[in-house]
N, C-alpha and C positions, 0 to 999 in steps of 0.2 A: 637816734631816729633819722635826722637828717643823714648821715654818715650810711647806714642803710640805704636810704633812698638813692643816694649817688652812685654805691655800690652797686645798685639794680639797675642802674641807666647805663655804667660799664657793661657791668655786664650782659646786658639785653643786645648792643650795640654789637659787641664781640662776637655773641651768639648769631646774630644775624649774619654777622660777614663770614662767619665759617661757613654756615648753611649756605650763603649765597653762591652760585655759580657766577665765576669769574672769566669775563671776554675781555678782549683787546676795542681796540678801534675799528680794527679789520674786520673781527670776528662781529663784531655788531651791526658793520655796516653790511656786509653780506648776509646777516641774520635778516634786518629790515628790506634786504632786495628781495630775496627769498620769500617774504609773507608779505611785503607790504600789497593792499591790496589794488594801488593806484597802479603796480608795476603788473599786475596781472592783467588788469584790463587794458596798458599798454601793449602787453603780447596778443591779446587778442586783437584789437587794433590792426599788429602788425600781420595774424591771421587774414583779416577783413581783407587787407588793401593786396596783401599777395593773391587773395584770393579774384579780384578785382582786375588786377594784371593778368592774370591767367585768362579770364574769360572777353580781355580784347584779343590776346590773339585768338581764342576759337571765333572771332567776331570773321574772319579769314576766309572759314569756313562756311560751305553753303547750307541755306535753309532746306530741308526738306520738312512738309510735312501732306497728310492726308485725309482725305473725307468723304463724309458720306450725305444721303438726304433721302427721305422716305415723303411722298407725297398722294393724298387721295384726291383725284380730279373729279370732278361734278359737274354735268351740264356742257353745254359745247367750249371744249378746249384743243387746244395741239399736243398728240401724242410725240414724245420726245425721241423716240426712236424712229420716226419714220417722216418729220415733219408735218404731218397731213392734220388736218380740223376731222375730229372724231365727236359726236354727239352722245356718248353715253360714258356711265362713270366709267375710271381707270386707276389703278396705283403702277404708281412708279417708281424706281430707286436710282438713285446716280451714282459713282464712286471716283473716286479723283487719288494721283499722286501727283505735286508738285514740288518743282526742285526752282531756287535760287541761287544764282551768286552775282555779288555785285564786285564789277568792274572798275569803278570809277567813282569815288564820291571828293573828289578835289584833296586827295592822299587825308582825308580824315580820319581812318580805319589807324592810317598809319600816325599819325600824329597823335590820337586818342590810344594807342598801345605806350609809345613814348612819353605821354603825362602820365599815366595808371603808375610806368615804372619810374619815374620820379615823384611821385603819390608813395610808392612804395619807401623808397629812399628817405623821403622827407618822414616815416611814420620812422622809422628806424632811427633816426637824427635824436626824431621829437621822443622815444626810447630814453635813448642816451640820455638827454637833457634831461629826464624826469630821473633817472635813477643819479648821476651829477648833483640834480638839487636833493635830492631825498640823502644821498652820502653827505652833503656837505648841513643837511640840519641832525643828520644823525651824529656826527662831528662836532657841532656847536654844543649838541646836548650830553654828548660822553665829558667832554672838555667841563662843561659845567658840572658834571658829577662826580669827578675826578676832583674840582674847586672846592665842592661842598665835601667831600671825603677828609680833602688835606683841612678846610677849615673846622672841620668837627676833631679833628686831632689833636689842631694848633689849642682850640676852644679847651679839649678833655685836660691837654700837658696843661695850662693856664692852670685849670680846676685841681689838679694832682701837686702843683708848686702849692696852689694856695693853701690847700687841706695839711700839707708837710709843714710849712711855716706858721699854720694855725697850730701846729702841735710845738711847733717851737717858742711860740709864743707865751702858753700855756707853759712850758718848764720856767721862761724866764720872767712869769708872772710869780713863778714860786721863788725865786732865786731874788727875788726884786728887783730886777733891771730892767722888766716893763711892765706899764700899767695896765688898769683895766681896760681904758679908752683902748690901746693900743690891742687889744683881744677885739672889741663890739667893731674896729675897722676891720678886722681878717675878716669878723663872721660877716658882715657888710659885704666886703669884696666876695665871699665866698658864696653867698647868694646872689650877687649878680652874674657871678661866671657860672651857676646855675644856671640862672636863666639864659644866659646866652647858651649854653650846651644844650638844652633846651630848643631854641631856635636855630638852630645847627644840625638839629635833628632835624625838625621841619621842614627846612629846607631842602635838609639832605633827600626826603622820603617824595616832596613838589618835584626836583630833580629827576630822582628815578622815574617817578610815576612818569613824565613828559618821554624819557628815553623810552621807555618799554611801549607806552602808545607806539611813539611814534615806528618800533621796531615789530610793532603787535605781537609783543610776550607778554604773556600772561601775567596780569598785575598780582596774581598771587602769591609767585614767583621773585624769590633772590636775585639781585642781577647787580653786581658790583663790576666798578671799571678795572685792571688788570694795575698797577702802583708804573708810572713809568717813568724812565729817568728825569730827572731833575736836572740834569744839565745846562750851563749857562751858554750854549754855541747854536751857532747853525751853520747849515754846511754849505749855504748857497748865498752868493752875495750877488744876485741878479742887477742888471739894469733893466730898466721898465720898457727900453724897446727892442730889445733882443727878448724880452719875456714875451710883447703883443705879439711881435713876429713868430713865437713858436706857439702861441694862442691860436694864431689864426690860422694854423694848417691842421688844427684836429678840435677845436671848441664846437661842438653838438650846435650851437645855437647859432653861429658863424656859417657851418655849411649848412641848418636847414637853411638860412636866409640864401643863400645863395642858390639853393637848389630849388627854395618859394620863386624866384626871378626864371628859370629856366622852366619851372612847370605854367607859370603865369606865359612864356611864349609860345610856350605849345598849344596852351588854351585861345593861344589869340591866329595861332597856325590854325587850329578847329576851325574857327568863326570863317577864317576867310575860306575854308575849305568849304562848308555847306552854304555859300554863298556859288558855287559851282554845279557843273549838270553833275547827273546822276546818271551811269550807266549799268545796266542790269540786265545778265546773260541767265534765262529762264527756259525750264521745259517740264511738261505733264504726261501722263498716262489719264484716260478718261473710259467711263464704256456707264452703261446704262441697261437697266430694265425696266420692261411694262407689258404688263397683264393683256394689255389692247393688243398686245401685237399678237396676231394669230395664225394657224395654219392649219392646211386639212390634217384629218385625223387620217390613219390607215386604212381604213377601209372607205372612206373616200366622204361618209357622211357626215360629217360632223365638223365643225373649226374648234382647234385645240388651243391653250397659250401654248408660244413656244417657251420650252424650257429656257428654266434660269442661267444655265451654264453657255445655252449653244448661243443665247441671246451675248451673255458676256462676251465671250469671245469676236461674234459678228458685228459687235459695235464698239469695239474697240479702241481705241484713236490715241494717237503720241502728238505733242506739239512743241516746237522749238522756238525760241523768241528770243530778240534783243529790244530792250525798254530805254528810253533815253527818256529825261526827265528834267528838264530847264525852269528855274526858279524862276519867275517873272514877278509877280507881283506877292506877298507874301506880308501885307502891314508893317513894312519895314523893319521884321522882325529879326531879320539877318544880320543889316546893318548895325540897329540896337544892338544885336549880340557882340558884334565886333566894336561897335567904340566904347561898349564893358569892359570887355577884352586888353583893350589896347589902355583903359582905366586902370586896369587890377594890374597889370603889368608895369609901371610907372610906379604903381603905390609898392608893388615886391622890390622896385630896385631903391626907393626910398627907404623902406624897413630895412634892407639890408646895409644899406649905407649907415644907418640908424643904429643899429647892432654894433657896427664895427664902432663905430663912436662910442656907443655905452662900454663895448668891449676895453678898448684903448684908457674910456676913463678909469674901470675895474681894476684894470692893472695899476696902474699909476695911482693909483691912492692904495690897491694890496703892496706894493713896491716900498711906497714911502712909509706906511703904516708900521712893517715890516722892521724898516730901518730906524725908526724912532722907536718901535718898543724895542728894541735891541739896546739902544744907547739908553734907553728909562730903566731897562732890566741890569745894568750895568752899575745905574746909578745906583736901584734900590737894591744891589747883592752889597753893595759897600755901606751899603747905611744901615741894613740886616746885621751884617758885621761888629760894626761900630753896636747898635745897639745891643749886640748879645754881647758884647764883651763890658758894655756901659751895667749890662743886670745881673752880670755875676760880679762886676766891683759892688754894685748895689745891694746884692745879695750878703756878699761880706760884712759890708760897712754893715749892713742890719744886726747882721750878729754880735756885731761889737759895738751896738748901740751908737754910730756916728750917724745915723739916718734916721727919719721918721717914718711912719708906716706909710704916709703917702709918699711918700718921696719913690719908698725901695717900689709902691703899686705904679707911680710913673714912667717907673724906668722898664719895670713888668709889662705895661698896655702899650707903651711902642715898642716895645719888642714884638710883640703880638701881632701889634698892626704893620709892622715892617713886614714879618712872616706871609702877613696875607696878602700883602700887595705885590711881595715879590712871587708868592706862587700863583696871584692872578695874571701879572702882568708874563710870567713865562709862559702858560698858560694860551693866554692870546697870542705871545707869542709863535708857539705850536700850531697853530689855527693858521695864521698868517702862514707857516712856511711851508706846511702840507698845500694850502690853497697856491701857491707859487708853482709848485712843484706841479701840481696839477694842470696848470696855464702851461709849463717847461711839457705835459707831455706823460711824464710816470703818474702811471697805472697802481694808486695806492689800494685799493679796493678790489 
């Protein structure tokens, strides 16, 4: 029965990684740029602020706009067409077109274009940065599901030694060269690396589910990681300030900060500019009708309106203007604007300073981190070694009864736990030299 049930946890395990569809690291991170939903609403973002740019420079452009007014006058008022106090009712209409442009607002127009397009830059940066961070958790979670893969492997071979040497035991239970005892320790060991295969699965499925979130694939959905070399090298033996240094000519978070300081002085260019006169080159078209305005009829008796067209035309009028406009007294609200200004510009060049410091530490502990699992990885491929070849002398002696059953399961569980530590600590190591590479510049993703 037991022997069944293992059989069905093989085989279920099997069955699922056929069915699953198999990505790389690439393939998953480009899956997750592609849906993830934070990167969408970064494009539009970067929709928003281009769109925002565009409409400072039509800001360039003059206003025009036009109007109208209907009025019923009552009782003694001034007729508009003719200036004069008239005592009985009238309707009126007036119509207007007006045109602006401004001349001069202390180069605002223009400083206000020049932030929108580093508004613009900066949304593009802050882009980059989100899809950086979302590649590099897509990263940490393939890495980890690739750990829990090879650990459910290390777990199943364990389970496959033990159930073989349970059969071995059984023959030399008949032969008398071992006891019962030494039977009730296999089934012992044999139910624990149950349950460990077991929690191996668990793990393995906690894994997936976090990767497929995070990549928004459908949890219903197979998704195993691509098996990838195991190799004990890496190709890049950096120093940590030829790393910062090729960091700081392309890290998303380096140039938004940099580009936060230059849009923070435009904003403080603004302040001082509407602290400046206002020049504005203005001109209308106007004309008017009203009912009051009258004329004889043709045959001489009677007073007519004059018509609506001849009136528009005869009242006509164009006017040309230049507006100067000097800020005098305004609650100090100019001022305020500007030592805001001259505030948020100080704190941009701090953050930015602050960046390259967090930057500089980044590297210098991905550097060192780097070079210490390298030499841990070197240590534990030699001690994997030693103990695979310490569990097939083990494996020997059992057969020739020079061991005890716990002895030969000692030399079995660190073999095991060698296995896992050297394919965790490779592992991170992989994590560490992609993340370098990426500070160096290549475009994994």
């Amino acid at each position: 029965m037991k022997n069944n049930i293992l059989l069905s946890l093989f085989l279920l395990f099997a069955l699922r990684a056929v069915e699953a569809q198999q990505m790389d690291l690439n393939q998953c991170i480009r899956y997750a740029l592609d849906n993830n939903l934070a990167i969408t609403n970064k494009n539009l973002e970067e929709s928003l602020n281009n769109e925002l740019y565009m409409q400072t420079k039509r800001n360039f452009l003059p206003q025009i706009y036009g109007g109208s007014s209907a009025n019923k006058q009552y009782g003694r008022s001034i007729d508009p067409t003719t200036n004069s106090f008239v005592n009985h009712d009238f309707f009126s209409m007036n119509f207007y077109v007006d045109t602006q442009l401004e001349l001069f607002r202390g180069f605002s127009r223009i400083n206000s274009m020049k932030f929108q397009k580093l508004n613009l830059l900066i949304g593009l940066e802050e882009s980059k940065q989100k899809k950086m961070e979302i590649a590099f958790e897509v990263m940490n979670h393939y890495y980890d599901l690739l750990y829990f893969t090879r650990l459910h492997e290390i777990v199943q071979e364990q389970l496959r030694l033990t159930i073989l040497n349970t059969e071995k035991i059984k023959t030399m239970i008949g032969l008398g060269l071992k006891s019962e005892s030494d039977l009730l320790e296999m089934k012992a060991q044999q139910a624990t690396e149950t349950h460990n295969l077991l929690l191996a699965e668990n793990q393995y499925d906690l894994a997936a589910i976090s990767l497929k979130s995070l990549m928004n694939w459908p949890l219903s959905k197979e998704l195993n990681p691509v098996d990838e070399s195991m190799e004990n090298t890496i190709a890049i033996q950096p120093s940590a300030d030829r790393v910062y240094e090729a960091a700081l000519l392309h890290m998303p978070s380096v140039w938004k900060a940099e580009l936060d300081v230059e849009a923070a002085g435009k904003q403080l260019a603004i302040a001082k500019g509407n602290l400046a006169p206002t020049l504005t080159l203005g001109g209308g078209i106007y004309t008017n009708f009203a009912d009051s305005r009258k004329e004889e009829s043709h045959n001489g008796l009677a007073e007519q309106t004059i018509p609506f067209m001849e009136q528009w035309s005869q009242n006509l009028a164009q006017s040309v203007y230049l507006n100067l406009q000097i800020p005098i007294f305004n609650r100090w609200y100019g001022n305020s604007q500007l030592k805001q200004a001259k505030w948020r510009k100080t704190m941009a060049e701090n953050r930015q300073e602050e960046e390259q410091q967090k930057l500089y530490r980044l590297v210098n502990e991905d550097v060192q981190q780097l070079n210490s699992l390298q030499k841990e990885l070197d240590l534990l491929e030699t001690k994997k070694e030693a103990t695979q070849e310490a569990f097939l002398i083990a494996e020997k002696k059992l057969d020739q009864g020079l061991i005890s059953i716990i002895e030969f399961y000692t030399a079995k569980n660190q073999l095991a736990q060698a296995e896992t530590e050297w394919i965790r600590t490779l592992l991170q190591l992989k994590i560490k030299e992609k993340t370098i590479r990426i500070y160096l510049g290549e475009e994994l993703f």
